[in-house]
C-alpha positions as CSV (number, residue, x, y, z in Angstrom):
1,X,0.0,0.0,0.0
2,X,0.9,3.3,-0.6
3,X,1.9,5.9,2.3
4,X,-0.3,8.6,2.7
5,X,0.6,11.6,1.6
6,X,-0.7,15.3,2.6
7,X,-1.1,18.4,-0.6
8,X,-0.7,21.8,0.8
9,X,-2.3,24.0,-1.5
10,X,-2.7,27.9,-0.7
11,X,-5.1,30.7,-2.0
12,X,-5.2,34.4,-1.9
13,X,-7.0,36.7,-3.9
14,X,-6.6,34.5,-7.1
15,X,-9.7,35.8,-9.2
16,X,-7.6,37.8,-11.2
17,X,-6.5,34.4,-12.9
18,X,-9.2,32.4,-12.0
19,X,-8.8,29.9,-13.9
20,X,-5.6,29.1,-13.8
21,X,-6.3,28.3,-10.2
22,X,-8.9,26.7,-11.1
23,X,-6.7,24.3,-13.2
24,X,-4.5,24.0,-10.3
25,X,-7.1,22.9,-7.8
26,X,-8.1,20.3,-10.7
27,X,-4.5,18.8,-10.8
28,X,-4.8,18.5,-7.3
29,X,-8.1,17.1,-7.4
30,X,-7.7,14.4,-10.1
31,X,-3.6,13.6,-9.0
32,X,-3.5,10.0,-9.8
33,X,-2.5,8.5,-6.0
34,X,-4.0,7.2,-3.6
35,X,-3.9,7.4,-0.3
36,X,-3.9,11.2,-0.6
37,X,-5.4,14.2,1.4
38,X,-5.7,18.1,-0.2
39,X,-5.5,20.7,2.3
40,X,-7.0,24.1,1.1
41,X,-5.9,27.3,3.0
42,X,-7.5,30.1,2.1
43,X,-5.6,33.1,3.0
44,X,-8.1,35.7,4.4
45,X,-9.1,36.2,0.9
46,X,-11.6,39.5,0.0
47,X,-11.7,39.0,-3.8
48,X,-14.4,36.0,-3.9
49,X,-12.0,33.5,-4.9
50,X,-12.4,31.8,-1.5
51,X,-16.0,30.9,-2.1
52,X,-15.3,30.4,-5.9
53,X,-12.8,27.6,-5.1
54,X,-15.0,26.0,-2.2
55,X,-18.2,25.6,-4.2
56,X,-15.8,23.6,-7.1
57,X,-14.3,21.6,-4.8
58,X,-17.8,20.8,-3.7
59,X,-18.8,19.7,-7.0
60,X,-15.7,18.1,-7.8
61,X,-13.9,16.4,-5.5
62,X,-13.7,12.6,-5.4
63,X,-15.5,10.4,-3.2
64,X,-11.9,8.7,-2.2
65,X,-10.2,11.7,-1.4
66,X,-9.9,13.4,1.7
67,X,-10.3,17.6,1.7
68,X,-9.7,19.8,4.7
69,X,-10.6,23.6,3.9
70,X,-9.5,26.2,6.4
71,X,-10.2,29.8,6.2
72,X,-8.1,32.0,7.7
73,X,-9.5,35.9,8.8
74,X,-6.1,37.6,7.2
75,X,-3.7,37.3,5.3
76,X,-0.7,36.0,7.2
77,X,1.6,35.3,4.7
78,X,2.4,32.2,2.9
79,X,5.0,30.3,5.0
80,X,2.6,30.8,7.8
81,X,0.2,29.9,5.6
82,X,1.4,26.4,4.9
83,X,2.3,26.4,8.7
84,X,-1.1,25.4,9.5
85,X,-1.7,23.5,6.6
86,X,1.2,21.3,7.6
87,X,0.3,21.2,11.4
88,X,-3.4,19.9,10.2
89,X,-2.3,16.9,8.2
90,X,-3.4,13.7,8.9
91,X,-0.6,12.3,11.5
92,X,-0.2,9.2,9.7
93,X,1.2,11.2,6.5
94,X,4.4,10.1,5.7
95,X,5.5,13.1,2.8
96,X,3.7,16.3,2.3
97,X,3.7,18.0,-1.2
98,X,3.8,21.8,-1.5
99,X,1.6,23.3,-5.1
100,X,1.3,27.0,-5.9
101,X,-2.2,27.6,-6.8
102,X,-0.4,28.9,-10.3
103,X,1.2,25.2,-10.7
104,X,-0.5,22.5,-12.5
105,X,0.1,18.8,-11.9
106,X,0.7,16.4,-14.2
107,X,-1.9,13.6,-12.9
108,X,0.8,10.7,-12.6
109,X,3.8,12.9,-11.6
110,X,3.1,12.3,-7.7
111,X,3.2,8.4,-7.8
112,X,6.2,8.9,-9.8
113,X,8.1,11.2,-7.0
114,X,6.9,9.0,-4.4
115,X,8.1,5.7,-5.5
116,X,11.7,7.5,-6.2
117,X,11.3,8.3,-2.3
118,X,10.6,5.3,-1.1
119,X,13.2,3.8,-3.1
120,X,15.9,6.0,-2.2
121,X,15.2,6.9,1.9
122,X,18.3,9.2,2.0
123,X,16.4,12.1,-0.2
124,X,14.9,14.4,1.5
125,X,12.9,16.6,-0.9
126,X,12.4,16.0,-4.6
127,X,11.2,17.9,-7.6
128,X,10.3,16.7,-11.4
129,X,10.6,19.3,-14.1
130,X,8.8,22.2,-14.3
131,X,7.7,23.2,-17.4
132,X,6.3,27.0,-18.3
133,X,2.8,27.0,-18.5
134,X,2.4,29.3,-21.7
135,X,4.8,26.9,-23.5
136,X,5.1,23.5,-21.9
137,X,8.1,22.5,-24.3
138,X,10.0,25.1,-22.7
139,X,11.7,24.3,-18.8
140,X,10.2,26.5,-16.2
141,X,12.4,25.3,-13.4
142,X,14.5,21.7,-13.0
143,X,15.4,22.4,-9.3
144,X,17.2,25.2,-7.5
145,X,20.3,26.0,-6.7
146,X,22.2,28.9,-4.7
147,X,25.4,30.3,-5.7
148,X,28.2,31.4,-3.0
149,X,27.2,35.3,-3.2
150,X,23.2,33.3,-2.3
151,X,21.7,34.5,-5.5
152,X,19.2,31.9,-6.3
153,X,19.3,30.6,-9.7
154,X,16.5,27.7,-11.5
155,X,18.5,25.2,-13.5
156,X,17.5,24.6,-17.1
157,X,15.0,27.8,-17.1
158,X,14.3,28.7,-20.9
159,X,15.4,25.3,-22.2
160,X,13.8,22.6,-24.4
161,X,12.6,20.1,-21.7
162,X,13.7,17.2,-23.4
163,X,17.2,18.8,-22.1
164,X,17.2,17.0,-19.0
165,X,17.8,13.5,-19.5
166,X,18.9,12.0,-15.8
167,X,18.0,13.2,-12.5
168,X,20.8,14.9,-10.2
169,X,21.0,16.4,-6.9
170,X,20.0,20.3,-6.3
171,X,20.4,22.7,-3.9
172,X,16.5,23.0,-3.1
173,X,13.4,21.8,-4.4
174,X,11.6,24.7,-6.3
175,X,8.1,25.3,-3.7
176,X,6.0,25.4,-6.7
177,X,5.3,21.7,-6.7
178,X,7.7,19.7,-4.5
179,X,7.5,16.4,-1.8
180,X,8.8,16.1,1.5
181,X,9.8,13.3,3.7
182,X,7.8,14.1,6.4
183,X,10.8,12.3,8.8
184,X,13.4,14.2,7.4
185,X,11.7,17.7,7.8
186,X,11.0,16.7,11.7
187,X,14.5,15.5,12.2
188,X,16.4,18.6,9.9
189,X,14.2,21.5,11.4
190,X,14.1,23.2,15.2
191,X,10.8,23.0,15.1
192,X,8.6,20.0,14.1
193,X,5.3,21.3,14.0
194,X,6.3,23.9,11.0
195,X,8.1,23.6,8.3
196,X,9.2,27.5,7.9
197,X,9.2,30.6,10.5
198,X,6.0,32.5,10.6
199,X,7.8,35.9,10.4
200,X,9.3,34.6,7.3
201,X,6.1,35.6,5.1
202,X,7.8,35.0,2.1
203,X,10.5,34.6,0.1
204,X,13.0,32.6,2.6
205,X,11.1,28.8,2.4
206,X,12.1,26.1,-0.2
207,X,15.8,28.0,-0.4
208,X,15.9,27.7,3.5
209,X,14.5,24.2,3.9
210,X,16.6,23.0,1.2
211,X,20.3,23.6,3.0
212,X,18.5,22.3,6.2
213,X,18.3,19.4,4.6
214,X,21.7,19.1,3.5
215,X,23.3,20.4,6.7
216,X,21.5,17.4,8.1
217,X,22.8,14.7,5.8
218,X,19.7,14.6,3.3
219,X,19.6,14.9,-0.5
220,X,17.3,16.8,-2.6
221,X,17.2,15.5,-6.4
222,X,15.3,16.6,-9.4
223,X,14.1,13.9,-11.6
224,X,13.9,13.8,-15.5
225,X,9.6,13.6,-15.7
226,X,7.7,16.5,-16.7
227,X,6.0,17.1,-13.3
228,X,4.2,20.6,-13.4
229,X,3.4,23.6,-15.7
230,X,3.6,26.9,-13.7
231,X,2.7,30.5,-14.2
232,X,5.6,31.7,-12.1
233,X,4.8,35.0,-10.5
234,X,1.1,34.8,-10.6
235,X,0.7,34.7,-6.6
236,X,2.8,37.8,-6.6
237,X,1.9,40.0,-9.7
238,X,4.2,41.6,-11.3
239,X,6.8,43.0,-9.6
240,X,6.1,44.5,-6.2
241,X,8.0,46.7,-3.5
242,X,7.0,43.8,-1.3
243,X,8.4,41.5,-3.3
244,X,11.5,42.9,-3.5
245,X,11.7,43.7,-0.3
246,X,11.4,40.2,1.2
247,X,13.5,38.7,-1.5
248,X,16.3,40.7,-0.4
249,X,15.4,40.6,3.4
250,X,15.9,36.8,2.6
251,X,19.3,37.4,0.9
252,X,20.8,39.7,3.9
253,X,19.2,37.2,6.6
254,X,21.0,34.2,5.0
255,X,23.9,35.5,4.4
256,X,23.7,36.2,8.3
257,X,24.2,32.4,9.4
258,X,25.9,30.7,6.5
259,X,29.3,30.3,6.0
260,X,29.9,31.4,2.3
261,X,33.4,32.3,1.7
262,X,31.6,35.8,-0.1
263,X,29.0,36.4,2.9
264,X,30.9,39.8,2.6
265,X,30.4,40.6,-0.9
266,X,26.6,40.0,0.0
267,X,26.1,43.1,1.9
268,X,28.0,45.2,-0.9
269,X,25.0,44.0,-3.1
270,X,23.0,46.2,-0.5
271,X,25.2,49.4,-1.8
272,X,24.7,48.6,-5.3
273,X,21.0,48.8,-4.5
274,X,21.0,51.8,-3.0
275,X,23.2,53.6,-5.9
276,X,21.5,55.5,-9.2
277,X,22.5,52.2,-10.7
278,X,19.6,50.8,-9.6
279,X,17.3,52.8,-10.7
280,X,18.6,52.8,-14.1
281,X,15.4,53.3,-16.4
282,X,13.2,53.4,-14.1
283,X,11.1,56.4,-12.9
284,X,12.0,58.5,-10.1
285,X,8.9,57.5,-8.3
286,X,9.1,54.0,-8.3
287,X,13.2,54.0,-8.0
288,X,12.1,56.2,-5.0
289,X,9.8,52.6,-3.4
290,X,12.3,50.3,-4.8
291,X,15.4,51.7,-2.7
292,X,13.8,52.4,0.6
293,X,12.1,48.8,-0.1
294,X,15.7,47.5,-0.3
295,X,16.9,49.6,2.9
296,X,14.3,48.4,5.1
297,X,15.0,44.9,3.7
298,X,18.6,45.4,4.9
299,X,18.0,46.4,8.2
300,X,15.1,43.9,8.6
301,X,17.3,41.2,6.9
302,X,20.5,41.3,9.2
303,X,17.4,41.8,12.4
304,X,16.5,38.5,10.9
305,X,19.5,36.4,10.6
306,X,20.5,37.6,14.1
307,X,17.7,36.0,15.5
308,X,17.8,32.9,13.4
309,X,21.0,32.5,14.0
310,X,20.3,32.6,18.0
311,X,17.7,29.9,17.5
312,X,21.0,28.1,16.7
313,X,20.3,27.8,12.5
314,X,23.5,28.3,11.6
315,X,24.3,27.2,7.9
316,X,27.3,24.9,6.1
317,X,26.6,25.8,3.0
318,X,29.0,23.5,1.6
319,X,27.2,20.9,3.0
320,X,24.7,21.4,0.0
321,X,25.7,21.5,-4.1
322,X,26.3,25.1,-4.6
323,X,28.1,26.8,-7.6
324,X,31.2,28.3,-6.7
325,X,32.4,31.9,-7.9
326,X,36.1,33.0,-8.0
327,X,36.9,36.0,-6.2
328,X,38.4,38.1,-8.9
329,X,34.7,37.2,-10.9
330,X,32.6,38.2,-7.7
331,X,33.9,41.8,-7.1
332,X,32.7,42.9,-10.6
333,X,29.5,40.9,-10.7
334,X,28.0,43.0,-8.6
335,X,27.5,45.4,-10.3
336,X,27.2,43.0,-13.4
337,X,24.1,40.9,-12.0
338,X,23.0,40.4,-15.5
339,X,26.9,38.7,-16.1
340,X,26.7,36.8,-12.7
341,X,23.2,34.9,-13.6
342,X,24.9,34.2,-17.5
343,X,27.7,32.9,-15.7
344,X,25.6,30.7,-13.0
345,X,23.7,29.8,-15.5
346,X,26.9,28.3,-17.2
347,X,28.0,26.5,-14.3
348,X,25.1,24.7,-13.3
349,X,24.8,23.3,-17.0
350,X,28.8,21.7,-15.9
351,X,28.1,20.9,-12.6
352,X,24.7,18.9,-13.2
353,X,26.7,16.9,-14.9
354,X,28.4,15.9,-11.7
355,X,25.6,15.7,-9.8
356,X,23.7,13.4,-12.2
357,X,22.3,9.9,-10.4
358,X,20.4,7.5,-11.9
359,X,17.0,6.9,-10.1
């Protein structure tokens, strides 16, 4: 028999592409594996979507599968969000699967993740491709990875998907559609009621969990099946001050308790965002938002890894496959971010193919 396994799925205020979450919800709905339970948190939606998405699931939902729908009165971000999605699982769950409402499941991608898990009890987290959902032959994401100045970078994005041929290990499992051994979350994480920190909102979860589950001796892989098509960004918008506020909040925090040999070069990324080079065609009214965003993310960033790092979560993160930037390349990239994705870009192309394990 198969072990039961727990979907996460979160809303907020997704009328605006309605059907798209709609889509979503029906991946979820129709995922072919069983035993499996679909947890709806609705995030103190105002829109209608809530009530939209309830009344489907009502007409929809198979007799075999088990739904719990919460609604919460706010919005209290997304990692806390998934907090109490994750703390009202069933307790005999044995992995728990994280979807973005703008992800789509293929319907036998989950039996196919699952059976690699149970095959291989050393991985922690794993991921299938993750294909674009306005082209699906194009790569959307094949895993994550974080490079030593902790930019984050998605391996294969903007690539034919029949690009990736063998699965390989990754820094972190992109959270758009990803499964967790339950065990290795409890034992890898202070806290083993939650999988992220509350005051985390956004922006600092699968990177975060990922080199967790490295620094406690798990692997995270990526396999060569065409799991998902995602609309990445959709939850978001475009881009927000909020958004780039808690991206780099999530930067300057980690950066705080790992041990990167360029942790120091990290902060001078918090310079170049201040500078009239960041601004650089953009008007003076939103260059105006985006650098105090970026100031208040510094300030609230280092707050943040302070604190983390007194709740004793430190970070190795050698302990994890990371790609490695010389010095003399670092200095000048960044100011050159454009050059340091090309050139992490590059890299992870070489070092996938040390990393490649047959499943």
């Amino acid at each position: 028999m198969n072990p039961l396994t727990s979907i996460i799925w979160v809303n907020h205020n997704s009328y605006r592409f309605i059907n798209l979450t709609l889509e979503s919800l029906e991946g979820a709905l129709n995922i072919d594996y069983s035993p499996v339970e679909l947890i709806v948190i609705d995030n103190g939606s105002t829109d209608g979507s809530f009530e939209y998405l309830k009344n489907y699931i009502e007409l929809r939902k198979p007799s075999d599968m088990k739904v719990k729908i919460i609604r919460l009165n706010k919005n209290i971000g997304f990692t806390a969000a998934v907090n109490i999605g994750y703390a009202s699982r069933s307790k005999d769950a044995k992995y728990v699967v994280l979807l973005n409402n703008d992800a789509v499941p293929y319907p036998e991608s989950l039996a196919t993740l699952i059976e690699v898990m149970e095959q291989n009890p050393g991985l922690g987290a794993v991921q299938g491709i993750i294909v674009s959902q306005s082209n699906p032959e194009i790569i959307d994401t094949a895993g994550g990875f974080l490079s030593e100045l902790l930019t984050s970078h998605m391996a294969y994005r903007g690539m034919p998907r029949q690009t990736v041929k063998k699965g390989f290990y990754i820094t972190y499992a992109d959270g758009s559609y990803a499964v967790y051994s339950i065990d290795a979350l409890k034992k890898s994480l202070k806290n083993d009621k939650k999988i992220f920190y509350d005051f985390a909102y956004g922006y600092f979860d699968d990177d975060f969990i990922g080199l967790k589950l490295w620094n406690r001796g798990f692997k995270i892989a990526s396999l060569p099946i065409v799991a998902a098509k995602h609309h990445r960004g959709s939850t978001f918008g475009k881009v927000k001050p909020l958004q780039i506020y808690l991206g780099f909040r999530g930067l300057i925090a980690l950066s705080h308790i790992s041990n990167s040999r360029l942790k120091g070069l990290v902060s001078l990324l918090a310079l170049r965002s201040f500078s009239p080079v960041a601004c650089y065609g953009i008007p003076a009214k939103e260059c105006k938002q985006l650098i105090y965003s970026q100031y208040k993310a510094y300030l609230m960033g280092r707050r943040m890894g302070k604190i983390l790092s007194i709740l004793g979560e430190d970070i190795d993160l050698y302990r994890a496959p990371i790609v490695r930037i010389p010095l003399h390349l670092a200095i000048p990239y960044l100011v050159l971010i454009r050059k340091l994705h090309e050139y992490v870009d590059k890299k992870i192309v070489k070092l996938v193919e040390e990393l490649q394990v047959d499943f």
